[in-house]
N, C-alpha and C positions, 0 to 999 in steps of 0.2 A: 504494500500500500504506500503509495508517494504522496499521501495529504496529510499535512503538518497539522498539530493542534497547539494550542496557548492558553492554558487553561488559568494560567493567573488575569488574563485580561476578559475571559470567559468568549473567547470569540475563535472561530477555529475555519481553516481553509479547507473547501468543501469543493468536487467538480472542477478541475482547473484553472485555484485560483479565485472562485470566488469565497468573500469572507462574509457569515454569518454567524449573526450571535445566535450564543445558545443559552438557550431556554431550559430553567430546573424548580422543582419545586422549594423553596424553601420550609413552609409550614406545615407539613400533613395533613395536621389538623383542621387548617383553612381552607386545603388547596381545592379549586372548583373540577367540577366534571371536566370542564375542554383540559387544565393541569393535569389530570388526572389518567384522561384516556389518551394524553400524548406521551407521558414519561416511562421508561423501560423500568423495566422490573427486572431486577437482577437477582437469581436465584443461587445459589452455592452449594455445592456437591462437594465432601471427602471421598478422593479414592485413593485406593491402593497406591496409586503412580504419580497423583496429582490430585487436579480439583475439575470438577467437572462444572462449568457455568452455563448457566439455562438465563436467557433472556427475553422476555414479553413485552408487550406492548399494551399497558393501563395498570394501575392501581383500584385496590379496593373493590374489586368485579364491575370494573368501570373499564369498557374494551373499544378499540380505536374500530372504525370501520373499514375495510376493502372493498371499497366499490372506483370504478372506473375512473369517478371522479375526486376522489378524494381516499388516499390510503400513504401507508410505510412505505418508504421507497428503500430504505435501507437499516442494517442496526451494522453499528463499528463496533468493536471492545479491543478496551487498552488496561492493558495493568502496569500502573504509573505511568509515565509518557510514552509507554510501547504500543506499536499498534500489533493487535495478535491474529483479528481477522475482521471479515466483513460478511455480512447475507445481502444477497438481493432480491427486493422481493416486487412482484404484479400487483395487479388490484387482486387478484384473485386467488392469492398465498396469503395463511397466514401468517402473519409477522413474530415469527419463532425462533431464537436462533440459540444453537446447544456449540459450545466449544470445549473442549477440555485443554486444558494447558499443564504446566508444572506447577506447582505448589508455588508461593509467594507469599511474603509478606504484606508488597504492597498494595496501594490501593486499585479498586477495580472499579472500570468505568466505561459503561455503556453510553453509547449516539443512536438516536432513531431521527431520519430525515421522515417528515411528513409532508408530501407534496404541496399542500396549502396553507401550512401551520410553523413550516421552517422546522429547525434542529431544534433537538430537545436531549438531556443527560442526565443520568444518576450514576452515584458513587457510592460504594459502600467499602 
């Protein structure tokens, strides 16, 4: 993957060079439905060899939609400034994305591009 990220100035290079900020929830508590059904949910697996991470698309049984007009174009995952992979997905996949990696300490952090809603991130 050749797309850079900058996560201190919260704005990351996306598509060749275009820059979009990104979009996170801060409060849970607060966050509204459209917060809610854009942000990746990040799931964590122990295994044997590593860690196995599962990524979705909505919080709280709150789910983005895939329709032609409006869906997930992509989910990135980086653990610290590394980029580890990428999913692509149609109007008509859903926005699922399972990676296993090596065990880490550090932080792990999901992108989900929304074709009409821009980029969005969580970290845990």
């Amino acid at each position: 993957m050749s797309d850079s990220v900058e996560f201190e100035n919260a704005v990351t290079e996306i598509n060749e060079g275009v820059v979009q900020e990104v979009h996170s929830i801060e409060d849970i508590d607060t966050a509204s439905d459209f917060e809610l059904k854009h942000t990746p949910k990040i799931d964590l697996e122990e295994l044997a060899s590593g860690q196995r991470i599962k990524v979705t698309i909505g919080l709280k049984g709150i789910t983005h939609p895939q329709t032609e007009e409006h869906f997930i174009e992509w989910i990135r995952l980086f653990v610290g400034p590394e980029p580890i992979g990428e999913r692509v997905f149609g109007p008509a996949d859903e926005p699922v994305a399972v990676f296993e990696i090596e065990r880490s300490s550090e932080q792990v952090i999901a992108q989900a591009l929304c074709n009409l809603h821009g980029l969005w991130e969580a970290r845990v």
